[in-house]
PyMOL Python script that loads the backbone (N, CA, C, O; Angstrom):
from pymol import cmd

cmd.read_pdbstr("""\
ATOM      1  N   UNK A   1      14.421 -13.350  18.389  1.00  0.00           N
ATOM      2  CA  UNK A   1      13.296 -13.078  17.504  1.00  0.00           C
ATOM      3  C   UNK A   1      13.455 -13.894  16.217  1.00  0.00           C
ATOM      4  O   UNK A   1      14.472 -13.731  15.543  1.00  0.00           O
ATOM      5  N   UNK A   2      12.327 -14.931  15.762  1.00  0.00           N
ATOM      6  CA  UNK A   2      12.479 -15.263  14.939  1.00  0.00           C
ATOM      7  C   UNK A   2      12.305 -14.609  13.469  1.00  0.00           C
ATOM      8  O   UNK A   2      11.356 -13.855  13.257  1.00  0.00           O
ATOM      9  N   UNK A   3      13.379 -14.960  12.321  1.00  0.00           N
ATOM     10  CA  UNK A   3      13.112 -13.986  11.073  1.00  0.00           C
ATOM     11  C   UNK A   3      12.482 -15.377  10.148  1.00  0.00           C
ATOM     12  O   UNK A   3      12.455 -16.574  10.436  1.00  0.00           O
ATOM     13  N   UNK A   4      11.993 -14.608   8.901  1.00  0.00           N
ATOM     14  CA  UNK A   4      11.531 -15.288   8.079  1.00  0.00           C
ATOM     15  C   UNK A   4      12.281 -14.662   7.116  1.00  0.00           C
ATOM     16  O   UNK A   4      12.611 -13.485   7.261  1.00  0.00           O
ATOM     17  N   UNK A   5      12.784 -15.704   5.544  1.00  0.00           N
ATOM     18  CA  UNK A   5      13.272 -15.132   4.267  1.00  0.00           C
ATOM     19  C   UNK A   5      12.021 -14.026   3.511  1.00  0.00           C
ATOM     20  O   UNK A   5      12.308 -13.349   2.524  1.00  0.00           O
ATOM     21  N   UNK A   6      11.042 -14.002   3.969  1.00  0.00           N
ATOM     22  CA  UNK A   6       9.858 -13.624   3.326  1.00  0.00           C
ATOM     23  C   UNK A   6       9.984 -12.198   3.811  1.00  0.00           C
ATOM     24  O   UNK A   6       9.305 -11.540   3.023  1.00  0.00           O
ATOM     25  N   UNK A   7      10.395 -11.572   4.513  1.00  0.00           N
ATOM     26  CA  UNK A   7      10.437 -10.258   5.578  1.00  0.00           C
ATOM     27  C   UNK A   7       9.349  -9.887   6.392  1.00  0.00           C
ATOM     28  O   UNK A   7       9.338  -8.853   7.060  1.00  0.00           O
ATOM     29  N   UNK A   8       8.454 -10.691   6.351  1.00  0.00           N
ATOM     30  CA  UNK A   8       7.327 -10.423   6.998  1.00  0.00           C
ATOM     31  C   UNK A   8       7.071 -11.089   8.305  1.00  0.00           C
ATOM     32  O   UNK A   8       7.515 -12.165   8.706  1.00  0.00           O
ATOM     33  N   UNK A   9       6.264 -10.240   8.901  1.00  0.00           N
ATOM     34  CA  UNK A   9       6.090 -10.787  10.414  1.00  0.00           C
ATOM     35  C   UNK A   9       5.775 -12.001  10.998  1.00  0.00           C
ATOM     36  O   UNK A   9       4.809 -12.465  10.392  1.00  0.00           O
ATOM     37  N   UNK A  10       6.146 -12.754  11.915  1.00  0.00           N
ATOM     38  CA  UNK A  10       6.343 -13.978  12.437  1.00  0.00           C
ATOM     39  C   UNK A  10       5.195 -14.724  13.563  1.00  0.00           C
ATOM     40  O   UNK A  10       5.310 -14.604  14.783  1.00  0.00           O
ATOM     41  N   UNK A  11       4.576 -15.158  13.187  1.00  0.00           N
ATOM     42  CA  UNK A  11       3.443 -15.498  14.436  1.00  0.00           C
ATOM     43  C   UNK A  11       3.499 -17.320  14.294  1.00  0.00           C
ATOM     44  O   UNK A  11       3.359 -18.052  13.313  1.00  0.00           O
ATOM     45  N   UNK A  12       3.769 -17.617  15.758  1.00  0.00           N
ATOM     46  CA  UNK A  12       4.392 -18.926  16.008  1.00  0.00           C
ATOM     47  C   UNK A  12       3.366 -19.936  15.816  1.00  0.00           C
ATOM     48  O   UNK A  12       3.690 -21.096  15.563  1.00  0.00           O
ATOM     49  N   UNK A  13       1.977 -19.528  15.932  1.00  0.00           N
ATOM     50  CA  UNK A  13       0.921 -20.745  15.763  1.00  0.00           C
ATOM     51  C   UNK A  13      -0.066 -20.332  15.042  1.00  0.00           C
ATOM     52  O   UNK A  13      -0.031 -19.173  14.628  1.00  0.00           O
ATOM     53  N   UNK A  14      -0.846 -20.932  14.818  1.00  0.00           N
ATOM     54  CA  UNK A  14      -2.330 -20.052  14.305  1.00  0.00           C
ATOM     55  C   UNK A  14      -3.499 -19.754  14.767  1.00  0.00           C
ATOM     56  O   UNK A  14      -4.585 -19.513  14.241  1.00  0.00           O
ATOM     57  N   UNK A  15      -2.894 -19.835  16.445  1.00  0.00           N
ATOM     58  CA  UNK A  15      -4.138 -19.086  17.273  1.00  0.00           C
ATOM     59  C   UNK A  15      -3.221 -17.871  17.223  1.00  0.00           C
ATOM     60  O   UNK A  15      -3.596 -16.956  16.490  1.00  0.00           O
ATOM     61  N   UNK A  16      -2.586 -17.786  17.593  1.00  0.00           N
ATOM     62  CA  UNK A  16      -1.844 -16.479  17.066  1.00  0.00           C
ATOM     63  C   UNK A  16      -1.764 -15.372  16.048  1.00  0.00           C
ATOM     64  O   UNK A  16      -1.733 -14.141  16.051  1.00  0.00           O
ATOM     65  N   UNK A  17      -1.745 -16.335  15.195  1.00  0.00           N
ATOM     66  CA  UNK A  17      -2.000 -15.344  14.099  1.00  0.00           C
ATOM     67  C   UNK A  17      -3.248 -15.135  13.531  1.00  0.00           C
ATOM     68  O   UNK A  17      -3.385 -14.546  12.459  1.00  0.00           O
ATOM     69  N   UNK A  18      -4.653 -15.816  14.531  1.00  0.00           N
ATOM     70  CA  UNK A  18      -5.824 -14.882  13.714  1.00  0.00           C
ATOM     71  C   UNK A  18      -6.396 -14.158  14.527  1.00  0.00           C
ATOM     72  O   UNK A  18      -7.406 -13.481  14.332  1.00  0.00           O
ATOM     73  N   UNK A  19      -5.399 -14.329  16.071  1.00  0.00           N
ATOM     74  CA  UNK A  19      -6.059 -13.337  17.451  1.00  0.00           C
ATOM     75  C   UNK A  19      -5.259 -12.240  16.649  1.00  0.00           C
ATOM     76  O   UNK A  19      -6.106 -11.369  16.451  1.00  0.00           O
ATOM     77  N   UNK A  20      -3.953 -11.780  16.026  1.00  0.00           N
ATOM     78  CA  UNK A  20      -3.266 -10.640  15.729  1.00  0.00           C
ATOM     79  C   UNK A  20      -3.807 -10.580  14.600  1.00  0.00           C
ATOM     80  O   UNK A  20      -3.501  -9.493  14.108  1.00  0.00           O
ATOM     81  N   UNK A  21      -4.469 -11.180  13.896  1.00  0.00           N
ATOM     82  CA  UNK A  21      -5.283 -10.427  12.279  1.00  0.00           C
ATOM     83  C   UNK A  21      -6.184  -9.857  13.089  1.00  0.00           C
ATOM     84  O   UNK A  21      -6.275  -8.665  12.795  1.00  0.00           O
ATOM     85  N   UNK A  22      -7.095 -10.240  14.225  1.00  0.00           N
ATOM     86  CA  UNK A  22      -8.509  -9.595  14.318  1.00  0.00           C
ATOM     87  C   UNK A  22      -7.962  -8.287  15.245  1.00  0.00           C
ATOM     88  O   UNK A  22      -8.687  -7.297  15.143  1.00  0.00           O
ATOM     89  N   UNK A  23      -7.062  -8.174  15.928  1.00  0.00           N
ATOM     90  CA  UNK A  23      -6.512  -7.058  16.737  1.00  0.00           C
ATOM     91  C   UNK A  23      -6.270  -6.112  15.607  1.00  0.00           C
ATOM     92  O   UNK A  23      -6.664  -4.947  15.571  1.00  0.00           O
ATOM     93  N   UNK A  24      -5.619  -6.699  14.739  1.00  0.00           N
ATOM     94  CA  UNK A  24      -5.091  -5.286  13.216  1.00  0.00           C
ATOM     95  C   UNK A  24      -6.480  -4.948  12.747  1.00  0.00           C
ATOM     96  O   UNK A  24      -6.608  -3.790  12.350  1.00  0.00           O
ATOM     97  N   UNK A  25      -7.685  -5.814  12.704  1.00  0.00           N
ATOM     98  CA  UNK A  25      -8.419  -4.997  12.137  1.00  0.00           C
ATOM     99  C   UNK A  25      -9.280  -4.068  12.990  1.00  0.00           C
ATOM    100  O   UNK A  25      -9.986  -3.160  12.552  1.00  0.00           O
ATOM    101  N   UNK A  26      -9.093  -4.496  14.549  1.00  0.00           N
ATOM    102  CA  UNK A  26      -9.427  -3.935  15.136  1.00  0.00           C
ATOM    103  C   UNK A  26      -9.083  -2.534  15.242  1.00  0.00           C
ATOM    104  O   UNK A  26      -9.939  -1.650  15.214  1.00  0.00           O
ATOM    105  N   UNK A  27      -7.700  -2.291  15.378  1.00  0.00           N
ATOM    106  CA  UNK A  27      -6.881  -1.217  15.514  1.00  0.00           C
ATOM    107  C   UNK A  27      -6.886  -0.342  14.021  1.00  0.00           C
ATOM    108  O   UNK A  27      -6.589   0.853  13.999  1.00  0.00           O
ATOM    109  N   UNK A  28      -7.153  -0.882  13.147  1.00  0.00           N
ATOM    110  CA  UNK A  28      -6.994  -0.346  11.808  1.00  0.00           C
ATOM    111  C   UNK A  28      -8.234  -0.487  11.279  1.00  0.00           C
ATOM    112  O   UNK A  28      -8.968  -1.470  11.374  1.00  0.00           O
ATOM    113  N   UNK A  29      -8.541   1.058  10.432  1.00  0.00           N
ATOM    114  CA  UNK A  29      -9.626   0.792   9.236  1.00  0.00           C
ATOM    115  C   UNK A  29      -8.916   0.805   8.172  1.00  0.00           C
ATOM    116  O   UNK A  29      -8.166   1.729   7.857  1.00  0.00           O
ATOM    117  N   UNK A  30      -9.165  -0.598   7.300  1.00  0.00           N
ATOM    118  CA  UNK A  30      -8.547  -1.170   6.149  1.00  0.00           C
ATOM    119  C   UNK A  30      -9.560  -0.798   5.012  1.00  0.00           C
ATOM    120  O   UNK A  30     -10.690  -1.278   4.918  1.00  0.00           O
ATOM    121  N   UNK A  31      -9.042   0.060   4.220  1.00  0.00           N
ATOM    122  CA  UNK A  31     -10.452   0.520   3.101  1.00  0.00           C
ATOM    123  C   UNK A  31     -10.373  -0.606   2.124  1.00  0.00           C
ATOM    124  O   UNK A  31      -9.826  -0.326   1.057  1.00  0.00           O
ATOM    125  N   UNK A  32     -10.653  -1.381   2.223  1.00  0.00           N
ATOM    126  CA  UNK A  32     -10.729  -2.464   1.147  1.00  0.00           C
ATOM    127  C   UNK A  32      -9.047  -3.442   0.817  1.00  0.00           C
ATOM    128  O   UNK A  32      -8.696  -4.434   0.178  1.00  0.00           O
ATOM    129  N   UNK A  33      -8.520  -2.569   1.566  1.00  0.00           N
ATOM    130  CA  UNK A  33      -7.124  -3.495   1.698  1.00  0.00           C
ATOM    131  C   UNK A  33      -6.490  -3.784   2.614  1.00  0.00           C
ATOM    132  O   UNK A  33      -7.011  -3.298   3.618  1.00  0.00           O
ATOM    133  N   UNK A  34      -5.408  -4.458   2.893  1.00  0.00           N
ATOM    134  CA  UNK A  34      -4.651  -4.832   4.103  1.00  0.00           C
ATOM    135  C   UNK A  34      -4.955  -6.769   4.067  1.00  0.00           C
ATOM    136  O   UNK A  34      -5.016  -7.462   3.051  1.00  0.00           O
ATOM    137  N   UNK A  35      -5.079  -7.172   5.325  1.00  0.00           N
ATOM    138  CA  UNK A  35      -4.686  -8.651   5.484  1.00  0.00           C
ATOM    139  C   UNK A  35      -5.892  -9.358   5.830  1.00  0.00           C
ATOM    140  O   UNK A  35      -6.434  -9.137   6.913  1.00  0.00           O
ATOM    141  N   UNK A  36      -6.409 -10.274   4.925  1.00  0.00           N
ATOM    142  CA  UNK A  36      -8.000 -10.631   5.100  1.00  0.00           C
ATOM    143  C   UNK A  36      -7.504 -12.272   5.902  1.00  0.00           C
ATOM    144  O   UNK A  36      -8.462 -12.724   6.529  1.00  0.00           O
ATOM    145  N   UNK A  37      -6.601 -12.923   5.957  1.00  0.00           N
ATOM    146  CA  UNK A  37      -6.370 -14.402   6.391  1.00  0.00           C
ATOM    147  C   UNK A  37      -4.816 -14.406   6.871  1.00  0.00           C
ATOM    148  O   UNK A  37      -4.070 -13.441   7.038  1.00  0.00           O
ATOM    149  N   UNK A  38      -4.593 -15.625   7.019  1.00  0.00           N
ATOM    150  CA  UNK A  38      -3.585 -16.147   7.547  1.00  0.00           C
ATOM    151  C   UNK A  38      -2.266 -17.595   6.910  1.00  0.00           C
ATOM    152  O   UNK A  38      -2.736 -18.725   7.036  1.00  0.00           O
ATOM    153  N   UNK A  39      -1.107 -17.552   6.430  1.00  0.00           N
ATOM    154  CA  UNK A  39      -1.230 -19.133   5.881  1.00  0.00           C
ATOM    155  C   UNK A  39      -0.109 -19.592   6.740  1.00  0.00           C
ATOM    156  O   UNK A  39       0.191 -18.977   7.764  1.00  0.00           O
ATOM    157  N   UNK A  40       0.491 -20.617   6.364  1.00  0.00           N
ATOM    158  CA  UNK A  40       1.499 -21.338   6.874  1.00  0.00           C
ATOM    159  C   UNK A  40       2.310 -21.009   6.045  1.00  0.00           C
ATOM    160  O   UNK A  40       1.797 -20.834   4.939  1.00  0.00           O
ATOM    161  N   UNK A  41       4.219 -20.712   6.131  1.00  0.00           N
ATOM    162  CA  UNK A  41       4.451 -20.233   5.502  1.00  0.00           C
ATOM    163  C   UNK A  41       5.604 -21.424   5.054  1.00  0.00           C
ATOM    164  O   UNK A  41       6.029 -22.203   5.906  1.00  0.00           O
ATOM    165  N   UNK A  42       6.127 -21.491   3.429  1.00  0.00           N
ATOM    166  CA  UNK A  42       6.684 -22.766   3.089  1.00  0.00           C
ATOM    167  C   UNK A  42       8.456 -22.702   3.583  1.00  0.00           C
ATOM    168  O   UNK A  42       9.337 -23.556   3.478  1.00  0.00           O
ATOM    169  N   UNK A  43       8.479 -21.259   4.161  1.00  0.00           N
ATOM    170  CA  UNK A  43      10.286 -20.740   4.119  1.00  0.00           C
ATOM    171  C   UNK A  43      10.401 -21.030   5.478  1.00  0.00           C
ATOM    172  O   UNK A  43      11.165 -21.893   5.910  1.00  0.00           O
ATOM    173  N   UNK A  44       9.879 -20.539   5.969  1.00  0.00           N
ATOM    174  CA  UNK A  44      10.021 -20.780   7.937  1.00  0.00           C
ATOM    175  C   UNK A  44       8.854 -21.953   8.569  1.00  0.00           C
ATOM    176  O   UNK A  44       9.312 -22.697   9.436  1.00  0.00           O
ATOM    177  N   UNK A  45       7.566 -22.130   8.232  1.00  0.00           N
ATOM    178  CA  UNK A  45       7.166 -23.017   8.844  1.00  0.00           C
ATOM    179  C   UNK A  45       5.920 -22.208   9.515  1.00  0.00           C
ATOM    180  O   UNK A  45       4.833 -22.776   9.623  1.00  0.00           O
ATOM    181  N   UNK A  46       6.106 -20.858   9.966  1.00  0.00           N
ATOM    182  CA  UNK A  46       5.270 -20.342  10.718  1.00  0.00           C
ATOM    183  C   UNK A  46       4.204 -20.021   9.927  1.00  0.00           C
ATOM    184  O   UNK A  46       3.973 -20.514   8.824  1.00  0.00           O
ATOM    185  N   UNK A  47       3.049 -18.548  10.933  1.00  0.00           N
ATOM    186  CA  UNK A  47       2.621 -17.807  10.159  1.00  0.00           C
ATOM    187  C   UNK A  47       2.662 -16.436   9.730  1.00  0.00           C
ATOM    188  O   UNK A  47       3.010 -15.539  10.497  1.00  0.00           O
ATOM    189  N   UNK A  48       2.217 -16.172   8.171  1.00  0.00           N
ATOM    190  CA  UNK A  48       2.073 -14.664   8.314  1.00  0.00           C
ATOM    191  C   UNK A  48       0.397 -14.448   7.681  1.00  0.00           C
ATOM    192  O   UNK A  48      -0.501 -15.280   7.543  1.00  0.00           O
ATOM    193  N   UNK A  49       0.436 -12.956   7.377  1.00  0.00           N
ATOM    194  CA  UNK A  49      -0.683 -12.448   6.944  1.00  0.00           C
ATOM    195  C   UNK A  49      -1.220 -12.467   5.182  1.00  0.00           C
ATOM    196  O   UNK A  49      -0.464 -11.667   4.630  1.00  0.00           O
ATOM    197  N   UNK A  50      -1.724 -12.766   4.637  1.00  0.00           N
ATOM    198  CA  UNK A  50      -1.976 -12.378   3.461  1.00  0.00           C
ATOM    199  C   UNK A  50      -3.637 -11.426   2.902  1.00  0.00           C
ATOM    200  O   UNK A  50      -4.781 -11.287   3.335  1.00  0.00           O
ATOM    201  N   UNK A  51      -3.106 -11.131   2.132  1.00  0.00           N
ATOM    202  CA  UNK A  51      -4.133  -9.982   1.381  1.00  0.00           C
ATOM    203  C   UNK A  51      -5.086 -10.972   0.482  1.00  0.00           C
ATOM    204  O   UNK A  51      -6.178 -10.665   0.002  1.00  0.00           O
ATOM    205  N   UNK A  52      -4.421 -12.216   0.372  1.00  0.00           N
ATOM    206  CA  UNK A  52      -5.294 -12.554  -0.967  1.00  0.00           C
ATOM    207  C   UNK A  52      -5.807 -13.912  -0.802  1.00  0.00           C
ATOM    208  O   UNK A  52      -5.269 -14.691  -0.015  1.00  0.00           O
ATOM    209  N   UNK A  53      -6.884 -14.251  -1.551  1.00  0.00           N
ATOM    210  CA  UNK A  53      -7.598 -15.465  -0.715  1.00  0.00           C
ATOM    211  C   UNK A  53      -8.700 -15.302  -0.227  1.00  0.00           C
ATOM    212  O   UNK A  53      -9.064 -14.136  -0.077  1.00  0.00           O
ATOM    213  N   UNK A  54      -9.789 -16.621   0.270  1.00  0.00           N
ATOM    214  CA  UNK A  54     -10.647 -16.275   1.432  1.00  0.00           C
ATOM    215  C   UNK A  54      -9.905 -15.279   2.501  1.00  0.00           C
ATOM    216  O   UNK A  54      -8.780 -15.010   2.922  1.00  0.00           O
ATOM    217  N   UNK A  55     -11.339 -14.893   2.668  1.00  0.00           N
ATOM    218  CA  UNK A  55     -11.483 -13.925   4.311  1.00  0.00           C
ATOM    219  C   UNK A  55     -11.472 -14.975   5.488  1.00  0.00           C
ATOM    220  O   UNK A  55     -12.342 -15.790   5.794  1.00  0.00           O
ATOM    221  N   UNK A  56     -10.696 -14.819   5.851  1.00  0.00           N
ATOM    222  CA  UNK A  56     -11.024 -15.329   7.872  1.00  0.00           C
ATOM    223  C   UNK A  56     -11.800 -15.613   8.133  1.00  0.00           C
ATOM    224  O   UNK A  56     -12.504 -14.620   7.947  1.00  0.00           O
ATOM    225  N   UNK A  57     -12.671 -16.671   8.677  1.00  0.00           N
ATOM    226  CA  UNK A  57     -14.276 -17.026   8.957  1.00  0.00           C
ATOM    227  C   UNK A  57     -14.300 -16.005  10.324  1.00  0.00           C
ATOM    228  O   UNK A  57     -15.370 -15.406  10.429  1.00  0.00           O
ATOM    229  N   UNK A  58     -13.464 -15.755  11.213  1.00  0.00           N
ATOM    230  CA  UNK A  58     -13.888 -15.181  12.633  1.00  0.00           C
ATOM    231  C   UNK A  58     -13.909 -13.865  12.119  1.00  0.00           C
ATOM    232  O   UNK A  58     -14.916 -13.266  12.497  1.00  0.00           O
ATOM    233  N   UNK A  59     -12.815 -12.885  11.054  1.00  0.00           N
ATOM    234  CA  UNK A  59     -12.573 -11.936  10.945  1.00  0.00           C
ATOM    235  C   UNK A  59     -14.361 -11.690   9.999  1.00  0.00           C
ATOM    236  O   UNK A  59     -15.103 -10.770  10.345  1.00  0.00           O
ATOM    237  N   UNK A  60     -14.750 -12.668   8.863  1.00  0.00           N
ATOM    238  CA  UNK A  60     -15.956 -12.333   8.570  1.00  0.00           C
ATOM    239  C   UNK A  60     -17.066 -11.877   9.531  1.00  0.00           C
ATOM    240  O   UNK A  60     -17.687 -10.834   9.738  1.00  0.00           O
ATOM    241  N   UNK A  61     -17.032 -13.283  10.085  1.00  0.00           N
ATOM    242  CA  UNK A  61     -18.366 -12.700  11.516  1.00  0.00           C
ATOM    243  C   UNK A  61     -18.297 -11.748  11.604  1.00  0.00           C
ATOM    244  O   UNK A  61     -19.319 -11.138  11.290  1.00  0.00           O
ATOM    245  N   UNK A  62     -17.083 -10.901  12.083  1.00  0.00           N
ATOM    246  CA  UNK A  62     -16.857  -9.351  13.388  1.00  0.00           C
ATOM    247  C   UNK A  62     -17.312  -8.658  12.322  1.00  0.00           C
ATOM    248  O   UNK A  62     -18.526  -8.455  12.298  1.00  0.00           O
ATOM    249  N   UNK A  63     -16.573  -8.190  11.326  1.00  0.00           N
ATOM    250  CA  UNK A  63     -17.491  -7.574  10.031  1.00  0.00           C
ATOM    251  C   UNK A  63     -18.316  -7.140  10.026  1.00  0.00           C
ATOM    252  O   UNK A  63     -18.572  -5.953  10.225  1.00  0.00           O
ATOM    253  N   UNK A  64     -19.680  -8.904   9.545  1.00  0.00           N
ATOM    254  CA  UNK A  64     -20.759  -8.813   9.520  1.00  0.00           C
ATOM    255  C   UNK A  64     -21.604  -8.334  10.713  1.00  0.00           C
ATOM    256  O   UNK A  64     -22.622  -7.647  10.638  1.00  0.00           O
ATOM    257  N   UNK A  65     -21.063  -8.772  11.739  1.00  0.00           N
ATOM    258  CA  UNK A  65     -21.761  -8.127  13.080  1.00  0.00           C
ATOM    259  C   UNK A  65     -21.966  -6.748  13.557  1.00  0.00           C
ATOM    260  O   UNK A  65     -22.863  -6.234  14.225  1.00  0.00           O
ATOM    261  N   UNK A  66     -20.605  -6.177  12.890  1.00  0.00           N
ATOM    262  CA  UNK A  66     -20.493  -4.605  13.131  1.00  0.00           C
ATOM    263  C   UNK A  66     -19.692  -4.500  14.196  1.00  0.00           C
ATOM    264  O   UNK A  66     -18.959  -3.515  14.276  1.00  0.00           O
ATOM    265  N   UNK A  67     -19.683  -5.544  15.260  1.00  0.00           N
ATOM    266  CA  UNK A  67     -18.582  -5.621  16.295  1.00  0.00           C
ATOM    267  C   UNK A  67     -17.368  -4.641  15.768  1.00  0.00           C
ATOM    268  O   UNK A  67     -17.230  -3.443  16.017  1.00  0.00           O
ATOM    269  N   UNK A  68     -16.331  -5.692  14.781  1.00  0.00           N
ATOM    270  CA  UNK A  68     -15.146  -4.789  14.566  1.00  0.00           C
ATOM    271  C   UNK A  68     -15.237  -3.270  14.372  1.00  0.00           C
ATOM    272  O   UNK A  68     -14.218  -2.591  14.494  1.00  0.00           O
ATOM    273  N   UNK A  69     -16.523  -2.660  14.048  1.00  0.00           N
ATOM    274  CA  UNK A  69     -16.770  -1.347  13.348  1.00  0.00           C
ATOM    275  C   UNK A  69     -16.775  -0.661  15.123  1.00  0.00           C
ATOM    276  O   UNK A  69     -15.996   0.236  15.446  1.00  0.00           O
ATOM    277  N   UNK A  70     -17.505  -1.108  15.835  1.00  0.00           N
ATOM    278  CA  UNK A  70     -17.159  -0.734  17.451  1.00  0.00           C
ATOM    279  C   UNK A  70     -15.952  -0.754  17.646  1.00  0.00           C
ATOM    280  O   UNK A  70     -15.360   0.289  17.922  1.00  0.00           O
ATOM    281  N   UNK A  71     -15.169  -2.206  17.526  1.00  0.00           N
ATOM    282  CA  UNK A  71     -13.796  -1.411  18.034  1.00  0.00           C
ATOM    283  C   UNK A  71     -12.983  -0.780  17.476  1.00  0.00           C
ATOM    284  O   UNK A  71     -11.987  -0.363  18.067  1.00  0.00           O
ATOM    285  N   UNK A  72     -13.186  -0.582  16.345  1.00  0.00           N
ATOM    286  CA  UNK A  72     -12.053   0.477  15.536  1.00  0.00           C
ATOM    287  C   UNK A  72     -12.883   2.069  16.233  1.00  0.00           C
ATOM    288  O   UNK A  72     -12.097   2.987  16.465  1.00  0.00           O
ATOM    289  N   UNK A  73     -14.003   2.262  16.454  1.00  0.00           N
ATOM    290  CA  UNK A  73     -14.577   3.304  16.940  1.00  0.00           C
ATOM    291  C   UNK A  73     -13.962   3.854  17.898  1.00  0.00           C
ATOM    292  O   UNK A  73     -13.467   4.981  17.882  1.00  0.00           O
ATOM    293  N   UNK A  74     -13.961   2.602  19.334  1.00  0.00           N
ATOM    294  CA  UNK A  74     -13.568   2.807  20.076  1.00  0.00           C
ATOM    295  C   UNK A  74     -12.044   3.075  20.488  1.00  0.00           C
ATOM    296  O   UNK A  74     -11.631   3.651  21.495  1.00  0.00           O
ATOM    297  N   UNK A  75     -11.384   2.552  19.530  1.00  0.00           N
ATOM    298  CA  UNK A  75      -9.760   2.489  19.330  1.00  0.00           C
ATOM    299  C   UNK A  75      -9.469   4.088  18.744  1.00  0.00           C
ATOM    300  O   UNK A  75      -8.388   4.621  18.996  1.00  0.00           O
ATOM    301  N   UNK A  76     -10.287   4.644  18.123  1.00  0.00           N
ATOM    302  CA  UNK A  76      -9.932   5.853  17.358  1.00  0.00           C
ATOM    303  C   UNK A  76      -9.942   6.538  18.814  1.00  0.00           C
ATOM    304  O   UNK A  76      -8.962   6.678  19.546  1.00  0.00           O
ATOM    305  N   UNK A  77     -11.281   6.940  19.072  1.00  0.00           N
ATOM    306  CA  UNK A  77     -11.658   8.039  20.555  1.00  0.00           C
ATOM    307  C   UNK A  77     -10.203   7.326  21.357  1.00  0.00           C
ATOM    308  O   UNK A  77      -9.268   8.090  21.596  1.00  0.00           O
ATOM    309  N   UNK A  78     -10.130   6.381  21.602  1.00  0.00           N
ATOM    310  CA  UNK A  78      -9.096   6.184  22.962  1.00  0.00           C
ATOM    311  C   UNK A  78      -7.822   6.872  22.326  1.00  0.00           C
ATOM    312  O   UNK A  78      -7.064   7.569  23.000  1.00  0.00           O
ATOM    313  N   UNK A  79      -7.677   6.671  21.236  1.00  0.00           N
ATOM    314  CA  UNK A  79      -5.930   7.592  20.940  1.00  0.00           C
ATOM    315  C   UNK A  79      -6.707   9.194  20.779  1.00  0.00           C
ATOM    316  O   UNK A  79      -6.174  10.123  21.386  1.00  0.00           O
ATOM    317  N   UNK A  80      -7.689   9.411  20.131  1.00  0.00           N
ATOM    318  CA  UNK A  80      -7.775  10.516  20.424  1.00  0.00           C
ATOM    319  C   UNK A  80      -7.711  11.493  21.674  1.00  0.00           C
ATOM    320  O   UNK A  80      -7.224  12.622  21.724  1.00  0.00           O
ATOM    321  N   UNK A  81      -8.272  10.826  22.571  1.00  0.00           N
ATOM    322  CA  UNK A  81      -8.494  11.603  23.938  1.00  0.00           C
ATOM    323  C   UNK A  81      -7.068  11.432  24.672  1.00  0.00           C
ATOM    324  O   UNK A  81      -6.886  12.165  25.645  1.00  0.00           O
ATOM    325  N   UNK A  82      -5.915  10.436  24.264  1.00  0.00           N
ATOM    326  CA  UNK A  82      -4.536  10.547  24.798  1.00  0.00           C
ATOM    327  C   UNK A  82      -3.846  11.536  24.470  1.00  0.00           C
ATOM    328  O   UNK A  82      -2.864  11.836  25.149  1.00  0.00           O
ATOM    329  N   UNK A  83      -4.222  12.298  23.303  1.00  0.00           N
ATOM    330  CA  UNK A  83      -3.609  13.535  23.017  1.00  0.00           C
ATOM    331  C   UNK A  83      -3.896  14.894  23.567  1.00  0.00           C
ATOM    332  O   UNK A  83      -3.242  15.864  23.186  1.00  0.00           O
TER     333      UNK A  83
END
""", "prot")
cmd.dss("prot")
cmd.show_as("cartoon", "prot")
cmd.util.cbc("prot")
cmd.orient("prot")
C-alpha cells in the first residue's frame, strides 16, 4: 500500500481519483463540506482529495442534475433495509 507524507489517502491516477470523489459523494451527504476536487500531490506524485478550490466539473454536473441527490437516496434506503 502506498503511503503519502501528507496522511491522506492515495489514488494512483486521476481517473481514479474523480471516479472515488463522485462515489464519496455518492455515498455521503456532505452539508457544505467534505472534498469538492482532486490535485496532484507535490510529496508522493499521486492523488488526493481537497476541500478547497474549484468544484469537479463531473462532480458539478451530478449536483446540478440531481442525479447525485438519487444516489445518496438510494445509498441511504439500501443500508437502511440491511439492518
Amino acid at each position: 500500500m502506498i503511503k503519502c507524507s501528507t496522511g491522506k489517502r492515495v489514488y494512483l491516477t486521476e481517473a481514479l481519483a474523480e471516479d472515488a470523489l463522485l462515489d464519496a459523494h455518492g455515498r455521503h451527504q456532505y452539508a457544505g463540506t467534505g472534498p469538492v476536487a482532486f490535485y496532484r500531490c507535490d510529496d508522493c506524485g499521486y492523488y488526493h482529495f481537497t476541500s478547497k478550490g474549484p468544484m469537479n466539473e463531473k462532480l458539478a454536473k451530478l449536483l446540478a442534475s440531481g442525479k447525485l441527490k438519487l444516489q445518496q437516496e438510494a445509498n441511504h434506503w439500501e443500508k437502511k433495509l440491511k439492518r
